[in-house]
Structure formats: C-alpha cells, structure tokens
N, C-alpha and C positions, 0 to 999 in steps of 0.2 A: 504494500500500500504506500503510496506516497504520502510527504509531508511536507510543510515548508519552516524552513528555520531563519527567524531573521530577529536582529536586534530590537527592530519595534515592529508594531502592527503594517502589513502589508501598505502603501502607500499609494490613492487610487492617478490615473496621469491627468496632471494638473495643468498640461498646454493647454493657450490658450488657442480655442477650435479657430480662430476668424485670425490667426496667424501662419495655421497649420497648411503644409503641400498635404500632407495626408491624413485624411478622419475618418476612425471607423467608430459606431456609434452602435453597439448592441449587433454586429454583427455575426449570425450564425451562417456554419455552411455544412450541409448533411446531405449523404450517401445514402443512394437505397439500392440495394439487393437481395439476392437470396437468402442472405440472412438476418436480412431486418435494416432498420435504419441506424447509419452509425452518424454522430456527430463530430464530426472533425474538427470543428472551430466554433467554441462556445460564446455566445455575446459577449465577444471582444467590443471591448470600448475606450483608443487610445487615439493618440494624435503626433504627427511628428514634424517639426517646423522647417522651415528651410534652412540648410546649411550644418543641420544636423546629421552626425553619425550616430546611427543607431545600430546594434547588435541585438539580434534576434536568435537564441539561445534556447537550448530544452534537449533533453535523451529523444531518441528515435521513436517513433509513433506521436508524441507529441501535439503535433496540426502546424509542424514547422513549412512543412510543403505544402498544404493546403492555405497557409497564411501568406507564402509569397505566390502563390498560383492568384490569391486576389489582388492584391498589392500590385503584381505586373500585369493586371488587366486579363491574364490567361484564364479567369472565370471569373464566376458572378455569386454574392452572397446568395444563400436561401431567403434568410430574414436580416432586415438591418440596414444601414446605412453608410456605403463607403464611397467618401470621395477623394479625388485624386485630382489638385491642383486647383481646388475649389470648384468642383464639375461632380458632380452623381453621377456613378457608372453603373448603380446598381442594378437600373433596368435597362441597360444600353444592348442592341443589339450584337451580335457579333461582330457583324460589319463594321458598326461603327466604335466597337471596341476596339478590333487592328487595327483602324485610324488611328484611336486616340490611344493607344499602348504605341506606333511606332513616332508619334508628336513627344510625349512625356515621360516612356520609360528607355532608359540602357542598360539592357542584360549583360552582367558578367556571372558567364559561368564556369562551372567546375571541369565541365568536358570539353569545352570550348568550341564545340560544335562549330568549328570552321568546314567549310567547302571543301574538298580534298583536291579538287583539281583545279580553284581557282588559287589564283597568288595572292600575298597580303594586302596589297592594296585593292585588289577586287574582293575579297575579304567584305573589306571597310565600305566599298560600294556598293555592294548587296545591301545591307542594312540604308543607305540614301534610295535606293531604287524602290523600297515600299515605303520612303518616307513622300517623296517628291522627284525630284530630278536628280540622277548623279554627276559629281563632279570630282576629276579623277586630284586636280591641285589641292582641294579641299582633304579626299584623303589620303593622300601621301604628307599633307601637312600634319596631320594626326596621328598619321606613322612615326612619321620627326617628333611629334610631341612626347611617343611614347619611346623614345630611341631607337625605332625599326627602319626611320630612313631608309639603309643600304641596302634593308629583305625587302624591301616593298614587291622586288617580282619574284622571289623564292615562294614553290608552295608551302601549305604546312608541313608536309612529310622533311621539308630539309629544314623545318625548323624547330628545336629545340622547346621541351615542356614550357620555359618560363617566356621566350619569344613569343608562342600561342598565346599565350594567355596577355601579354601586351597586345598584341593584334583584337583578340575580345576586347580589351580596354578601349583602343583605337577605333572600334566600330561600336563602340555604346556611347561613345564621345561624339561623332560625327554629326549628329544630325542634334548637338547642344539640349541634350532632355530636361529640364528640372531635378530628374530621379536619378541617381545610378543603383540598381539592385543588384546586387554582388551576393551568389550564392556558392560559399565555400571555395573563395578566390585565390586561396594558397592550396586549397584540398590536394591537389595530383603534385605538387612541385617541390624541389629539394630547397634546404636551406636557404645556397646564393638566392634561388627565383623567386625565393619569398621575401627574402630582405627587397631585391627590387620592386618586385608587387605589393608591398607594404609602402615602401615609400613613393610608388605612385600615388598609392590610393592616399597617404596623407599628405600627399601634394594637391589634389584634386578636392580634399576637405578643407586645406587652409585656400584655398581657390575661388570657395564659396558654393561647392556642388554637395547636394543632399544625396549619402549615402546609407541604404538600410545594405546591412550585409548579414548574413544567414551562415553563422561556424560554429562545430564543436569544440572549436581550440581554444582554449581559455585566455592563451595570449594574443590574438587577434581581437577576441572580445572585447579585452583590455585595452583595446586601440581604442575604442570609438567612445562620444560623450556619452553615451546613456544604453542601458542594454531593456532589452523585453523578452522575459522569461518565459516559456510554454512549459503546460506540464497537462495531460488528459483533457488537451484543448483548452484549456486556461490559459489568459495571460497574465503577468503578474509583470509590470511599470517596473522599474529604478527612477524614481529621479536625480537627477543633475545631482550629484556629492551625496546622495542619498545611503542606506545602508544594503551590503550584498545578500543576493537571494540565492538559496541555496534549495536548491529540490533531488530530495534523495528519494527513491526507491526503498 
C-alpha cells in the first residue's frame, strides 16, 4: 500500500490560474475495457506558469504517461478542464488538436524517434512541414544552436546517442513553442551526453522556455524549480522551497 511522508501536510498548487501556460482543473482521464474501467489520472488540479521547470515524478503505473499524453495534446480529459496557453483543448477535435499541439508543444523524447533515412536537418524540417512552411536556414540555425552545425546532412544511424537526442532538441525548438515537454531526456544516454543535455536544457530554462520534463532520476528532478509527484493517479504539488515528497510503496 502506498503512503506519503512529508514534513507538513500535503500542500495544494497555489499558481496563480490567469498567469498559468498550463491549467488543469479536476481533470480525470479513464480507460474502459475488458476488464472494467481503470482511472488513470484522478482530478488532477495544478497549474504551471511560464518559464517554469517542472519535474513530473512517480514509480511506474502511476498516470505519468497518461499525464503527458494530455499535457502534449496527444488526448483528451474524460472529465475536467485542461488548458494549454490559455485555450480549452478539452473538447477540441482531433484535427484541431494536431494544429494546436504542433503551434505550442516541443517533444523531447527518450527514443528520439528521428526519420532513419532523413538527415539532421530534414530531421528539424519535418516537424516545420506540419507546422506551416519549411525553411531549411531556419533549421540548420537550430542545428548551430544545439552544436550539430557540421551533422546537419549525416543521418541518425552515423550519429551518436547524445547527437540524436540534440537533433530532438533542434526540432522541438524550430517552430519557437511556448512548451518544451521532455520525457526522460537523458533516459538512453551515457554520462558525457547527459552533462551536455542537461546543460542545454538549463540553457533553454535561463532563456525563458517553459519546460515540464517526465524522469525517474532523482538528479535530473533536482534540476528543475518545482517537481509534481504521481502516485495511483494522484498528484501531489511541491511548491517553490516547499518540503520533499516522498511516496513509498
């Protein structure tokens, strides 16, 4: 059975909504099957402001994946109210979700889900070509930004775990989102590749870009200003300097 252990009582998140890129409001989101209905995300009710690094934390079952599957527009609450940039998605159709997921979010992921046969910079231009128009100077400049200049026509196969994972950087960046969502952004990578993808990504937080990131690593966690705890689809807030939450099994 789980528990939570914290210095004082649980502390509910106290952003202010009409500040927030991100509000969710009593959001639930539930599963039906063969074996009945499961709850994966229980009236979650938080807010994350711009500029903010947020770490999103909890053991495996959780509703960690189910929390960033709403957050990056990739579904839709059952019940509840989640918006994204001061806009309701909650009843937004598909269609007009891929719009507005490739306008205001940048996926960094663990697998990096690059093209295998395009090169880094057509990488970078895939993600422009369902935003609007691609422009190749635009991403080779974000190439540069992320130090991959010289690969821009290498594919992934000659590049290197922590190179890939610059290239995801350089194409969540391209089309300037409000969000970057970073799920498990050092996951596959050695040491060197993290120190470098670590201080990208706190170069891109002193920069002024809002990152929620999704890690088991406790020292990544510790990157960011403020962490949100899952545990059997619960969330549980830190605030800013607030005390640590601890969810044991």
């Amino acid at each position: 059975m789980s528990r939570i252990e914290t210095s004082t009582d649980i502390v509910a998140d106290q952003t202010r909504a009409e500040c927030a890129v991100i509000s969710l409001s009593a959001v639930t989101r539930e599963y039906t099957g063969h074996a009945g209905t499961v709850r994966a995300l229980d009236t979650a009710t938080f807010s994350i402001v711009a500029g903010e690094w947020v770490a999103i934390t909890g053991p495996s079952g959780s509703g960690k994946s189910t929390l960033v599957n709403l957050l990056g527009c990739l579904d839709r609450p059952t019940t509840g109210e989640l918006r994204i940039d001061g806009v309701d998605v909650s009843s937004m159709s598909p269609a007009e979700l891929d719009r507005f997921r490739a306008d205001k979010i940048g996926f960094i992921f663990q697998q990096f889900h690059l093209i295998p046969y395009l090169t880094s910079v057509e990488n970078v231009m895939l993600a422009q070509y369902f935003h609007s128009m691609t422009d190749e100077g635009e991403a080779r400049a974000a190439l540069d930004r992320v130090g991959l200049g010289p690969r821009a026509s290498h594919l992934p196969s000659e590049l290197s775990g922590g190179e890939q994972q610059r290239v995801c950087i350089a194409r969540a960046l391209i089309n300037n989102p409000p969000i970057l969502l970073a799920d498990e952004p050092t996951g596959n990578l050695d040491a060197a590749n993290q120190r470098i993808v670590i201080d990208l990504l706190q170069g891109l937080h002193a920069a002024g870009h809002t990152i929620v990131m999704v890690t088991h690593d406790p020292e990544m966690a510790g990157l960011a200003s403020r962490r949100i705890a899952l545990n059997h689809g619960k969330v549980f807030c830190h605030p800013i300097g607030g005390p640590v939450v601890n969810l044991r099994r």
